[in-house]
C-alpha positions as CSV (number, residue, x, y, z in Angstrom):
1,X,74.0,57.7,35.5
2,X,76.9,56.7,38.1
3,X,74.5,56.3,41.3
4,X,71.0,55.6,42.1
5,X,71.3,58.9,44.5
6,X,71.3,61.2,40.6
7,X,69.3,58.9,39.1
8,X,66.5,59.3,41.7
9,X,67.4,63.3,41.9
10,X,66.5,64.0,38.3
11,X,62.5,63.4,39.5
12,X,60.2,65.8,40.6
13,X,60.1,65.7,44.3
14,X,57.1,63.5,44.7
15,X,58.5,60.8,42.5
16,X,61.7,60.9,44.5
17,X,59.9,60.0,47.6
18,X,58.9,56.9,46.3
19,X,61.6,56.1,44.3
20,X,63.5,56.7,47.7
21,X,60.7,54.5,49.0
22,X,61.5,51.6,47.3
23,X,64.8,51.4,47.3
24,X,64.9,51.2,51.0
25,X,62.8,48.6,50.8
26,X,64.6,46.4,48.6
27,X,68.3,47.8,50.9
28,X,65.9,46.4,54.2
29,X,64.5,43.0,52.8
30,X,68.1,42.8,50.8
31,X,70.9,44.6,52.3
32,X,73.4,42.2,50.6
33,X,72.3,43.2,47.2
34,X,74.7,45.0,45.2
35,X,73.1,47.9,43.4
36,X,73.8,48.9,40.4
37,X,72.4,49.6,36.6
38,X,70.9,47.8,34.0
39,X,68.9,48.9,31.0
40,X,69.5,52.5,32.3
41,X,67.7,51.8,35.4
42,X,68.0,50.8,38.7
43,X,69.3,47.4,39.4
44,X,69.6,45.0,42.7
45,X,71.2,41.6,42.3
46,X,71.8,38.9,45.3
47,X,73.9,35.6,44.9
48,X,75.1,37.4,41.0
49,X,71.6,37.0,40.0
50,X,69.0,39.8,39.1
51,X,66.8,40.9,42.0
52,X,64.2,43.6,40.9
53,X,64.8,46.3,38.8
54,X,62.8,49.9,38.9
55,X,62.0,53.3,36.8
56,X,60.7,56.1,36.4
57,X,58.3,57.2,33.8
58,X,55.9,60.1,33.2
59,X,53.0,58.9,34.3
60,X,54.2,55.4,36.0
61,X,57.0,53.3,38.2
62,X,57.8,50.5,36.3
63,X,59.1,47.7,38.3
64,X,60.8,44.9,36.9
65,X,60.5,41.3,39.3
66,X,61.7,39.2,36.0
67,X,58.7,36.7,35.2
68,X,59.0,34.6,38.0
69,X,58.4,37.2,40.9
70,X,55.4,38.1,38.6
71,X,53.9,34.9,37.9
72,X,53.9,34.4,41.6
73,X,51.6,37.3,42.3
74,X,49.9,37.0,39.1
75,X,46.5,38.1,40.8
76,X,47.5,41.1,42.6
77,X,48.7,42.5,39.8
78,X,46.4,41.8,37.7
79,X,44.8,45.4,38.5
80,X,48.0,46.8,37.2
81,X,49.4,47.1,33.6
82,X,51.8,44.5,32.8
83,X,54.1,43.7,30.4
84,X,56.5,39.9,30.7
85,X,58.2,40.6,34.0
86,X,57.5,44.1,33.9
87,X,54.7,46.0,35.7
88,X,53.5,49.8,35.8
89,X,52.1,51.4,39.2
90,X,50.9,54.3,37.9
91,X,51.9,57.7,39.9
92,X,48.1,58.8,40.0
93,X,47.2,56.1,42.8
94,X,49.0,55.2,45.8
95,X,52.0,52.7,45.0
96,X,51.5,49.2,46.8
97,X,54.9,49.3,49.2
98,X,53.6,46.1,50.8
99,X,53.1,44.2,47.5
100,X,56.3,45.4,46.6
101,X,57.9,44.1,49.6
102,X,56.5,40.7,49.3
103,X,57.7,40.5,45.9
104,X,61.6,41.3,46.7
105,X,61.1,38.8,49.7
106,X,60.1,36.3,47.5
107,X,63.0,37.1,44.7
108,X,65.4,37.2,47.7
109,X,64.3,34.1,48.7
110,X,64.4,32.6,45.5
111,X,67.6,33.4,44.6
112,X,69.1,32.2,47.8
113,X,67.2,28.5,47.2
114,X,68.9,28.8,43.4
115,X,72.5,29.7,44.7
116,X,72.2,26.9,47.8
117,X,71.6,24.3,44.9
């Protein structure tokens, strides 16, 4: 893929929208970021340092917070499936934006306190 843009247009309509979704979340909390690819997805990184990552799967978004944006919100999503820094919203129920958010704040945040020194 050479831009998120294709990458989001190969989706079904309905996934787009969120897709869309959440990369305007992560452009708000983030605008800084530089976008990009990395394991064939979507990648943000601030201060040269991974972000969050996100996908697109059949029956799931798969959004990638690396362990330590995970860890720090081990109990909301423990109602998701997880894998180490990796965790599925499935498509069949409505995606948690606002958890979402919180998370990108908090890996925005923490890479700004790891690039300050």
């Amino acid at each position: 893929m050479d831009t998120i843009e294709q990458y989001i247009h190969q989706f079904p309509k309905d996934v787009q929208d969120i897709l869309n979704k959440i990369r305007m979340i992560i452009l708000t909390i983030a605008p800084d970021s530089e976008e990009g690819f990395a394991y064939g997805m979507p990648s943000y990184k601030t201060h040269k340092k991974p972000l969050v990552y996100f996908a697109a799967f059949k029956k799931h978004i798969g959004f990638y917070a690396t362990p330590t944006g995970h860890s720090k919100f081990k109990a909301e999503l423990s109602v998701f499936k997880q894998g180490k820094g990796s965790v599925q919203f499935p498509l069949d129920k409505p995606m948690p934006y606002d958890l979402i958010s919180r998370i990108v704040q908090f890996r925005k945040d923490e890479n700004s306190k790891l690039a300050k020194g």
